[in-house]
VMD Tcl script that draws the C-alpha trace (Angstrom):
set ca {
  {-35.34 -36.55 -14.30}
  {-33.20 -34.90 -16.91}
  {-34.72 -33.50 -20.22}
  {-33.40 -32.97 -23.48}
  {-34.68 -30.07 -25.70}
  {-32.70 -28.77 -28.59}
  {-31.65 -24.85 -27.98}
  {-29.81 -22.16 -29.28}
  {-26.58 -21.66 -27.62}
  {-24.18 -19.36 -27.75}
  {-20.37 -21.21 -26.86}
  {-18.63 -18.29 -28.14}
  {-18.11 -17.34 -23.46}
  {-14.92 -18.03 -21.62}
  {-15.39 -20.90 -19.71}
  {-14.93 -20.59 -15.96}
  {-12.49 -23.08 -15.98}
  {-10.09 -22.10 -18.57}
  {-8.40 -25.30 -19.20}
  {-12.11 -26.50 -21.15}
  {-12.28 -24.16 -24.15}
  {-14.91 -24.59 -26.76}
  {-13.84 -23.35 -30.65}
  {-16.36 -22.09 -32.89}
  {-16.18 -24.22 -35.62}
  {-13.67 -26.74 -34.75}
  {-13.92 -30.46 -35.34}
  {-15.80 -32.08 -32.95}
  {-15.22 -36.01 -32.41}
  {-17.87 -38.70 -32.67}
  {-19.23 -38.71 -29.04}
  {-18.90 -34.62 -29.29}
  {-21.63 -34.75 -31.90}
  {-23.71 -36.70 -30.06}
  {-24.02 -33.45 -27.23}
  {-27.63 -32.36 -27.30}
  {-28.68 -29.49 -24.73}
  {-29.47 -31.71 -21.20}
  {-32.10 -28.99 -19.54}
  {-32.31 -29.44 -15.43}
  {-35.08 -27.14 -13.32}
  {-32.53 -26.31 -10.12}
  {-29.19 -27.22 -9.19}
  {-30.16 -29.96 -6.82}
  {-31.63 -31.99 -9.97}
  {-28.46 -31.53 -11.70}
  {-26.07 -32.37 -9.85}
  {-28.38 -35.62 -9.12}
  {-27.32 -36.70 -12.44}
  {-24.01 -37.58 -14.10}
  {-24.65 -37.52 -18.61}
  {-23.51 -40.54 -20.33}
  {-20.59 -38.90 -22.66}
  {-18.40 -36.14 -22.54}
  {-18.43 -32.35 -23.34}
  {-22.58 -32.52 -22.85}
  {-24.05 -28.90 -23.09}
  {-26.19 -28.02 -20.51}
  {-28.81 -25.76 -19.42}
  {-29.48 -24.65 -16.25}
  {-32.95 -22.77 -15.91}
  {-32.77 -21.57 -12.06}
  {-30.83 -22.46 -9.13}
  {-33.95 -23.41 -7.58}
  {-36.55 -23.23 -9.53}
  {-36.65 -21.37 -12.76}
  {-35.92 -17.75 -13.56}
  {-34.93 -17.06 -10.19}
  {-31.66 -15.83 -11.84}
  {-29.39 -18.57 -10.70}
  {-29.54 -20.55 -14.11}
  {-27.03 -20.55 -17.08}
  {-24.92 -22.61 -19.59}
  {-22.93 -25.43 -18.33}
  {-20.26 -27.79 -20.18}
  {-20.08 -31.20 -18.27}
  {-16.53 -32.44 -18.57}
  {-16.40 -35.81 -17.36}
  {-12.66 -35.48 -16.56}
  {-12.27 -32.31 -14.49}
  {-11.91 -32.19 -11.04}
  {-11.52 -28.93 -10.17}
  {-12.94 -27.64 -6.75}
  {-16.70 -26.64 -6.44}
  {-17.97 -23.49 -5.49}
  {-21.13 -23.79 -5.31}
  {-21.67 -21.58 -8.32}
  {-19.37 -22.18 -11.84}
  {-18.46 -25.32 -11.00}
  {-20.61 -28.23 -9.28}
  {-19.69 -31.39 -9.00}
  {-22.49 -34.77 -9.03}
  {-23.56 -36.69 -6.23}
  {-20.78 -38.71 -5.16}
  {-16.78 -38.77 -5.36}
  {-14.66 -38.86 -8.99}
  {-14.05 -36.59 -11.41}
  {-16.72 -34.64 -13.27}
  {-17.63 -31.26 -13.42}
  {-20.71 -29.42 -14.55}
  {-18.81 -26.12 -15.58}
  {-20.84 -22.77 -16.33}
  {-19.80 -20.87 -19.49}
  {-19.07 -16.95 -18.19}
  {-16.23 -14.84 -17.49}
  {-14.61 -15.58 -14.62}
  {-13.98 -12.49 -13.41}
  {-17.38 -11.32 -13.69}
  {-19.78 -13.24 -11.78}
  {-23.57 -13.07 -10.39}
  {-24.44 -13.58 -6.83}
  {-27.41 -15.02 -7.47}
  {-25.71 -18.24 -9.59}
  {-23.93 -19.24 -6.08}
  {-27.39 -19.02 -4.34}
  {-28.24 -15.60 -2.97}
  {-31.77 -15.41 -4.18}
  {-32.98 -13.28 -1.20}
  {-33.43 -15.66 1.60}
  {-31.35 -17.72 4.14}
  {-27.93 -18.25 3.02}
  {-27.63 -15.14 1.35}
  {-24.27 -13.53 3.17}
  {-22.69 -17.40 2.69}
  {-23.39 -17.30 -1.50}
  {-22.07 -13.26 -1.70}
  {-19.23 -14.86 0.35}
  {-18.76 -17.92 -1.97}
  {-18.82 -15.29 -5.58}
  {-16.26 -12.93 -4.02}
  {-14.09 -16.18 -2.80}
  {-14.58 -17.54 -6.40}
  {-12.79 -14.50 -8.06}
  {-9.26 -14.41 -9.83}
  {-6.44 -13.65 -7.03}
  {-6.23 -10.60 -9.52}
  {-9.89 -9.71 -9.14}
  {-13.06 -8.96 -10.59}
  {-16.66 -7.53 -9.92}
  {-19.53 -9.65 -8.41}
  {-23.09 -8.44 -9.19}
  {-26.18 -8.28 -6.80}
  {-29.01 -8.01 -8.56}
  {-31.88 -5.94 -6.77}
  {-33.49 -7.64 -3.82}
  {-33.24 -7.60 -0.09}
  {-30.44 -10.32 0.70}
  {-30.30 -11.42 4.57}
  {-26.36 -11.48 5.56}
  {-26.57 -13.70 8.29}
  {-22.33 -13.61 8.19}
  {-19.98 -11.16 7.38}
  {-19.27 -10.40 3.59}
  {-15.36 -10.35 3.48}
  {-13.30 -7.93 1.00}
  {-9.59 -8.95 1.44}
  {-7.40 -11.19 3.29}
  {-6.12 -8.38 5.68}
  {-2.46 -9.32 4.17}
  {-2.22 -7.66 0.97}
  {-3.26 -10.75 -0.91}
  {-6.49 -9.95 -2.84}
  {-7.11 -6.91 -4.89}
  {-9.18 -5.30 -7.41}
  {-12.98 -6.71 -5.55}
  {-16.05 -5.19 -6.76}
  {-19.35 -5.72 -5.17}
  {-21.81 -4.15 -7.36}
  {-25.58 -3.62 -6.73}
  {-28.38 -2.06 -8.53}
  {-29.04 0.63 -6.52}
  {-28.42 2.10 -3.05}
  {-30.05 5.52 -3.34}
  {-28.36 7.26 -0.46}
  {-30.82 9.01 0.62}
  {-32.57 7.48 4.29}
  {-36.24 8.28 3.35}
  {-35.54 5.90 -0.26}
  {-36.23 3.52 -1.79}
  {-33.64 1.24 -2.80}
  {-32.81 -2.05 -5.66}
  {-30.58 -3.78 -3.60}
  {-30.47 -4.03 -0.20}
  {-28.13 -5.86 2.35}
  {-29.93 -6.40 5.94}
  {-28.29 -7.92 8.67}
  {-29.61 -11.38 10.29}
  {-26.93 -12.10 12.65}
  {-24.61 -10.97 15.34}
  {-21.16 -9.63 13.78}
  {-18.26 -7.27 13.48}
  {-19.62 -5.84 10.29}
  {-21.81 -6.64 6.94}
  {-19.13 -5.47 4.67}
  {-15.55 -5.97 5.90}
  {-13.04 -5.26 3.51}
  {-9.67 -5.80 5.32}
  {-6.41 -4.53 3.63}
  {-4.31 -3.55 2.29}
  {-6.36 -3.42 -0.86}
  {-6.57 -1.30 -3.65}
  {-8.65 -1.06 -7.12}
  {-12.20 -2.26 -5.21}
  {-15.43 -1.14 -5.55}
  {-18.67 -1.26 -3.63}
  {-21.85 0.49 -5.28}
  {-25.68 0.51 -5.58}
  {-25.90 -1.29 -2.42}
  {-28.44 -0.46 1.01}
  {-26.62 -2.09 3.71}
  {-28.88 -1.96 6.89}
  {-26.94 -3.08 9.88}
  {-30.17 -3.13 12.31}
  {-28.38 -2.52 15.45}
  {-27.03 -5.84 15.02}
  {-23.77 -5.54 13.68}
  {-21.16 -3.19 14.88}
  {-21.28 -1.54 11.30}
  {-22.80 -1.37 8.52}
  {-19.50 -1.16 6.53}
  {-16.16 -1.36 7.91}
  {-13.39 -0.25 5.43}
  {-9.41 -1.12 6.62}
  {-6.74 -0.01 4.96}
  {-8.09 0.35 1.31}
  {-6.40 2.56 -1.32}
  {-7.34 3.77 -5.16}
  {-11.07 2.43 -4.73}
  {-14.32 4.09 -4.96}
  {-17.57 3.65 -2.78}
  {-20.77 5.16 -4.76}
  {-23.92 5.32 -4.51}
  {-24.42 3.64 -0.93}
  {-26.77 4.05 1.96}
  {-26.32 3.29 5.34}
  {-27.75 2.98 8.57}
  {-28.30 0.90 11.86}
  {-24.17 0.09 13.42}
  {-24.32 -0.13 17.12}
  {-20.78 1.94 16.75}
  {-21.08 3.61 13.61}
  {-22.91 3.03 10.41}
  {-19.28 3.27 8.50}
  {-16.01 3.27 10.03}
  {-13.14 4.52 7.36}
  {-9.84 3.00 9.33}
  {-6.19 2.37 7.90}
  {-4.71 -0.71 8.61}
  {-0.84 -1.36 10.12}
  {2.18 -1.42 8.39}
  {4.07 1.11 5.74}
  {0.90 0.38 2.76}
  {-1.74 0.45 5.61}
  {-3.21 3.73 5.46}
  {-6.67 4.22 3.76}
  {-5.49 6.88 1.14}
  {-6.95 8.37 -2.38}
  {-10.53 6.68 -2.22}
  {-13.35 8.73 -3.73}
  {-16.45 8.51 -1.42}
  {-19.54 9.75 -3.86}
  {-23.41 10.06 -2.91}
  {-22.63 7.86 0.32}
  {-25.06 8.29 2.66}
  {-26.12 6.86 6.60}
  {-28.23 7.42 9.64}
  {-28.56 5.87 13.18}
  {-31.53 4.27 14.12}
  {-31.48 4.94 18.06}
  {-30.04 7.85 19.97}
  {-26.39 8.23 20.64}
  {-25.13 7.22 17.19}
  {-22.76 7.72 14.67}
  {-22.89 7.60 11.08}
  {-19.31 7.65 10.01}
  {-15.75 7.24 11.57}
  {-12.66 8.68 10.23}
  {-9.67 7.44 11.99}
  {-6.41 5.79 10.99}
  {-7.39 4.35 14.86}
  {-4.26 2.74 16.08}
  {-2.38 1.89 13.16}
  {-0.22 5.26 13.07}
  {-1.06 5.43 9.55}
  {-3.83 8.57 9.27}
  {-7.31 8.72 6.46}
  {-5.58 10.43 4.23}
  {-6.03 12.03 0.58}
  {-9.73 10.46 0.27}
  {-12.61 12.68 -1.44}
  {-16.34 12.59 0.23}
  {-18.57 14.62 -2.87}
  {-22.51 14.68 -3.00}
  {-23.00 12.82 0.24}
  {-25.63 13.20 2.69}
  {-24.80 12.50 6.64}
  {-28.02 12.42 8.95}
  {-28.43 11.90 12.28}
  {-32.61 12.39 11.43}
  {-34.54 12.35 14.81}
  {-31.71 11.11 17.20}
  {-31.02 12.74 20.22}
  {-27.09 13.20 21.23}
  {-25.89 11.31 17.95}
  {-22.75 12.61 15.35}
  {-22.82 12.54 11.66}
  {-19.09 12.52 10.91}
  {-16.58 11.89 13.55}
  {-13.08 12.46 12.64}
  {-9.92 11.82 14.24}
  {-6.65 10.83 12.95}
  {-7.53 11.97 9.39}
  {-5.54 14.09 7.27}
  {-5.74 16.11 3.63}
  {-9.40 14.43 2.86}
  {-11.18 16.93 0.75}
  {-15.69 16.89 1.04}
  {-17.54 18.53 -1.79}
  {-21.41 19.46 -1.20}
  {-21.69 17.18 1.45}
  {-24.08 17.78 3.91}
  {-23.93 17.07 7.55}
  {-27.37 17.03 8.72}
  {-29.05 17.49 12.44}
  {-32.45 17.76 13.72}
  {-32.67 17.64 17.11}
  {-29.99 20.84 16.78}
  {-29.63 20.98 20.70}
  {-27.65 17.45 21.37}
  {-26.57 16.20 18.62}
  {-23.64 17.22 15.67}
  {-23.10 17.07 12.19}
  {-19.10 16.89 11.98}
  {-17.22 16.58 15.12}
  {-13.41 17.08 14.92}
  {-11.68 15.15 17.79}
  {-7.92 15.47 18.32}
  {-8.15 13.24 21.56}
  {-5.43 10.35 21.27}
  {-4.06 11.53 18.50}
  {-2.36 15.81 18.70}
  {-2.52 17.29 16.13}
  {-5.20 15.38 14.12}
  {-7.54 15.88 12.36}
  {-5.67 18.52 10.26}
  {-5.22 19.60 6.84}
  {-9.17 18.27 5.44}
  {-11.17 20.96 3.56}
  {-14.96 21.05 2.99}
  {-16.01 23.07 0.44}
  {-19.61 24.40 0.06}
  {-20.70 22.00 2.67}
  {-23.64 22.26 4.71}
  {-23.04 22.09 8.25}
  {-25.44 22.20 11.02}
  {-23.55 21.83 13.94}
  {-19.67 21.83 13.36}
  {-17.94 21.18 17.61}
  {-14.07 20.79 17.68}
  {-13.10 18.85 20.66}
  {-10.53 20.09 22.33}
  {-8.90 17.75 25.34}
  {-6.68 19.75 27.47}
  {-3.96 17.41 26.46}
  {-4.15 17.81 22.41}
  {-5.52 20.07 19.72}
  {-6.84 19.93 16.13}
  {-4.66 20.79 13.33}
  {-5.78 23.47 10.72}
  {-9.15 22.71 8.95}
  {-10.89 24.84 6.53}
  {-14.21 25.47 5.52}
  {-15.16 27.19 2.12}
  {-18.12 28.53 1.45}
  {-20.31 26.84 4.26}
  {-23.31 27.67 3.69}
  {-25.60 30.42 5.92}
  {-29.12 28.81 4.79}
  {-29.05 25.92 7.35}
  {-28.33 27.46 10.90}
  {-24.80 26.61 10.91}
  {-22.95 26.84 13.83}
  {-18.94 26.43 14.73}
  {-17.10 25.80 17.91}
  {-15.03 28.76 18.12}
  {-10.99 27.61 17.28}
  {-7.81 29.14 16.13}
  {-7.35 26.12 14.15}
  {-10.36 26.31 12.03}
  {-10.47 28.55 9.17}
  {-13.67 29.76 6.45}
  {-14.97 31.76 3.65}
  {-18.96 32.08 3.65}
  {-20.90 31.15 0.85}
  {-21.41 35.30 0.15}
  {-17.40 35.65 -0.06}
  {-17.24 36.69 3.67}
  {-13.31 35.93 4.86}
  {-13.73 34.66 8.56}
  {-11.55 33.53 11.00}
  {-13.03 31.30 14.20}
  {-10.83 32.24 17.28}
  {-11.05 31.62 20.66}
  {-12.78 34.78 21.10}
  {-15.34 33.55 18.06}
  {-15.83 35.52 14.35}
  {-13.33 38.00 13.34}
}
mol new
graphics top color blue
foreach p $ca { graphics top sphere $p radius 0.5 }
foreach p [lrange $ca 0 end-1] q [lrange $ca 1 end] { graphics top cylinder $p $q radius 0.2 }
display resetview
């Protein structure tokens, strides 16, 4: 049953659909003035309904019930038929044209209007928000709550067609003993919770705890992004890693110039990994990135990495730290040249902490240069002697790690 209350309403937005634009002021025909605000509880009640005349204002007061955060303005134009998405545009029961169409900026939208409200069917709403973007992009928020991704959330088309996606939380708090706003746990079987497949460029992912749970492969699997930023993100729970950093094929393929800032991940069984760096097979290495402020654990697990690198090249850390416990099996930053001679060269940590730093050294292939500056001599670091790998202590000390260890 649909109830009319008068309301003050502001029709100064962008529509969603910008062929329906509302003017402040104009002149507004006979059946225009007979719009009064229709007010509906939930999306399934308004959509049961179809209003009498054109350009109706509605209000929508939750998606299914009120203030769950799903609600808004609408503008039911009784001509349109553009597609639904199951979040600025819904169309009544039944075929024909007629759209209920919510007043927001397009490119700018809120997860929680297609449906996420922290249940079942939360990784197919976050889905439907990103799909509902401009080609040219825009930034979908998640507002704090812990969302069950029972499908992988998909950044990119993998062919260069979509750019410029932010997924925005309220909070990720990279530390592994934190609390966080918004978290992302995993409900299903899958490749990853967050797959952004490029080439992309100009994305965004921040103030988001995604918790793979052993479930998924990883937690976050980046491919071949450029220019973009991941902040403020926690990690933890990929049966391979809890973030794999990969470049994709092709001459634009490599993952290149992304800053990485307080990111942060842990395994939750022995035998993980926290992050991969690899261009993998693609020929196209990790290049030019920047890790600052970020915090790689491998907590209690036995025989786990923090930071595996590979084909990786010119990436720059800054006060990272690569954490271990259990200091007799596992590593905090494992350099692995295997598949790939040569690599990983060229990357520079600067006053990093490093618990356990092991090059990996197949008789077949070598690292490239590395350097370390001022590592720090508080935290029991220890390096796999290598002529490749170059430091300065954090009390000015010049060093040089041979095969015959310190000089």
């Amino acid at each position: 049953m649909m109830k009319k209350r008068f309301l003050p309403l502001l029709l100064s937005a962008v529509l969603c659909v910008t062929a329906l634009v509302i003017t402040p002021g104009a002149e507004r025909t006979a059946e225009d003035s007979r719009a009064v605000p229709l007010v509906f509880g939930s999306v399934r009640s308004m959509v049961a309904e179809r209003p009498a005349f054109d350009r109706a204002i509605v209000v929508l007061e939750g998606y299914k019930n009120g203030n769950d955060g799903g609600g808004g303005t609408f503008i039911w134009d009784a001509t349109s038929e553009a597609e639904p998405n199951g979040g600025t545009v819904f169309a009544p029961s039944g075929k024909g044209a007629g759209r209920f169409i919510r007043v927001c900026d397009p490119s700018d939208l809120n997860a929680r209007w297609f449906g996420a409200l922290s249940g079942v069917g939360d990784g197919e709403a976050i889905q439907s928000a990103i799909d509902a973007l401009p080609a040219d992009g825009g930034t979908v928020r998640l507002p704090g709550g812990d969302y069950r991704i029972e499908r992988p959330i998909v950044i990119g088309d993998g062919e260069g067609g979509r750019k410029a996606v932010k997924l925005v939380g309220e909070g990720g708090t990279f530390g592994h003993m934190t609390l966080s706003l918004t978290k992302l746990t995993c409900a299903a079987g899958m490749d990853a919770v967050i797959n952004v497949r490029g080439p992309i460029s100009d994305c965004e992912i921040s103030g988001i705890r995604v918790n793979a749970q052993e479930i998924a492969d990883y937690a976050i699997r980046i491919t071949g992004m450029s220019n973009s930023r991941v902040n403020n993100v926690a990690t933890s729970g990929g049966k391979t890693a809890a973030i794999l950093i990969e470049s994709a094929a092709g001459e634009d393929g490599a993952t290149h110039d992304c800053v990485f800032r307080q990111i942060g991940g842990h395994p939750l069984k022995d035998e993980g990994t926290v992050i991969i760096i690899d261009g993998g097979t693609s020929g196209n290495p990790v290049r030019d990135c920047v890790f600052e402020a970020c915090r790689f654990d491998t907590a209690q697990t036995k025989n786990s990495v923090a930071v595996r690198m590979k084909l990786a090249e010119k990436n720059t850390f800054r006060r990272c730290h690569f954490n271990v416990y259990q200091f007799e099996t596992s590593v905090g930053l494992l350099l692995d040249p295997e598949g790939n001679d040569g690599y990983p060269k060229q990357n520079a940590f600067y006053d990093c902490s490093v618990t356990r730093l092991k090059v990996l050294e197949p008789l077949e292939s070598e690292i490239g240069y590395n350097y370390v500056f001022g590592h720090g001599t508080w935290d029991n670091e220890e390096y796999t002697p290598s002529d490749k790998l170059f430091g300065l202590t954090d009390l000015g000390e010049i060093v040089w790690y041979g095969a015959t260890g310190k000089k």
